[in-house]
C-alpha positions as CSV (number, residue, x, y, z in Angstrom):
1,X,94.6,21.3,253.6
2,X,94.0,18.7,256.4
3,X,93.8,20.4,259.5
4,X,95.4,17.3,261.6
5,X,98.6,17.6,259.6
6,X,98.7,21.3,259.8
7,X,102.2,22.2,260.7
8,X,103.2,25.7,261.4
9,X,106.6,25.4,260.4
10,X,105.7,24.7,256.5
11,X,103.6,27.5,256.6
12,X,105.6,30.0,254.0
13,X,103.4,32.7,254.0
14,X,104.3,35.8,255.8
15,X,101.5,36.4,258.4
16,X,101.5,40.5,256.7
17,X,99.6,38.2,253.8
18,X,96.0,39.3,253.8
19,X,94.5,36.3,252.6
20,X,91.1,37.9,252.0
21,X,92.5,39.3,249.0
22,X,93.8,36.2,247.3
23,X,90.4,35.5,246.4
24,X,88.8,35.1,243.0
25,X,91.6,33.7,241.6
26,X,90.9,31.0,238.6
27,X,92.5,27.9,238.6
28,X,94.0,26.2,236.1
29,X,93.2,28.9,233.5
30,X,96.5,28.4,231.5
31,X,96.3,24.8,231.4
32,X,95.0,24.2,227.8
33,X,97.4,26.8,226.9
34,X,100.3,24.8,228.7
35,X,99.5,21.3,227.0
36,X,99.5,23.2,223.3
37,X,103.1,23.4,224.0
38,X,102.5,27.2,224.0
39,X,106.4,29.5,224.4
40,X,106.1,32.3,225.9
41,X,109.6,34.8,225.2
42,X,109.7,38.4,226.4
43,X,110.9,40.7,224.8
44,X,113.5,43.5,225.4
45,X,111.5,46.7,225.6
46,X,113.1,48.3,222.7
47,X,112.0,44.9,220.3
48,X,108.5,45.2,221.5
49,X,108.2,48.8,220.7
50,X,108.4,47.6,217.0
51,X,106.9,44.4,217.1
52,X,103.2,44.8,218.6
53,X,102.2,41.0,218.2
54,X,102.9,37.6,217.9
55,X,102.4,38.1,214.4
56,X,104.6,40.4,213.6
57,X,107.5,38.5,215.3
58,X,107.1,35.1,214.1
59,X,106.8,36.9,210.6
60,X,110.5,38.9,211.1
61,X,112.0,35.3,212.5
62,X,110.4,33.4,209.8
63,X,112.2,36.1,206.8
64,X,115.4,35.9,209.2
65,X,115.4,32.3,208.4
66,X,115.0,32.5,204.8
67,X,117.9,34.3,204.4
68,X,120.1,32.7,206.6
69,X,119.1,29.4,205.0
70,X,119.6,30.5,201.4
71,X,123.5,32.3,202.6
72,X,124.3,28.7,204.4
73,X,123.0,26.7,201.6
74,X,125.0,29.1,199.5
75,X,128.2,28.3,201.7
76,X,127.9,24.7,202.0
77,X,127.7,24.2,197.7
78,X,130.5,26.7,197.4
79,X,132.9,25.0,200.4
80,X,131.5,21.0,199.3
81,X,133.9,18.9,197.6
82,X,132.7,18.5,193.5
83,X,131.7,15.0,194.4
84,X,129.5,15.9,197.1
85,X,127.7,18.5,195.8
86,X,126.4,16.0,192.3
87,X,126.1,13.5,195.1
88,X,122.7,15.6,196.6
89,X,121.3,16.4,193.8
């Protein structure tokens, strides 16, 4: 920060702030991370109890979608007009 356009007023931090400790501190660390497009969720406690990983979650949502597909395919042949469902294919 530029010393001449120091301003006390936009100073935010509380003066109890011991800046010595904010040191060591790596910048940008997340950034490659942040351009992948990377989500991060959390989880209620109880969920994460049973799913350890990544893994394990993206395998549960990708079953959960499966199923839900194959019921609202299901639905939408069984609810479609005659004509529309020879129509698809």
């Amino acid at each position: 920060m530029n010393n001449a356009t120091y301003n006390e007023m936009d100073d935010q931090l509380r003066p109890e702030y011991d800046l010595s400790e904010l040191t060591g501190g790596t910048r940008g660390k997340y950034v490659q991370r942040y351009k992948e497009g990377t989500n991060l969720i959390l989880l209620a406690p109880d969920v994460a109890e049973v799913f350890k990983d990544n893994e394990s979650v993206n395998e549960a949502l990708r079953l959960l979608i499966k199923i839900a597909g194959e019921k609202y395919s299901k639905a939408v042949q069984q609810t479609a007009p005659a004509d529309a469902r020879t129509a698809r294919g």
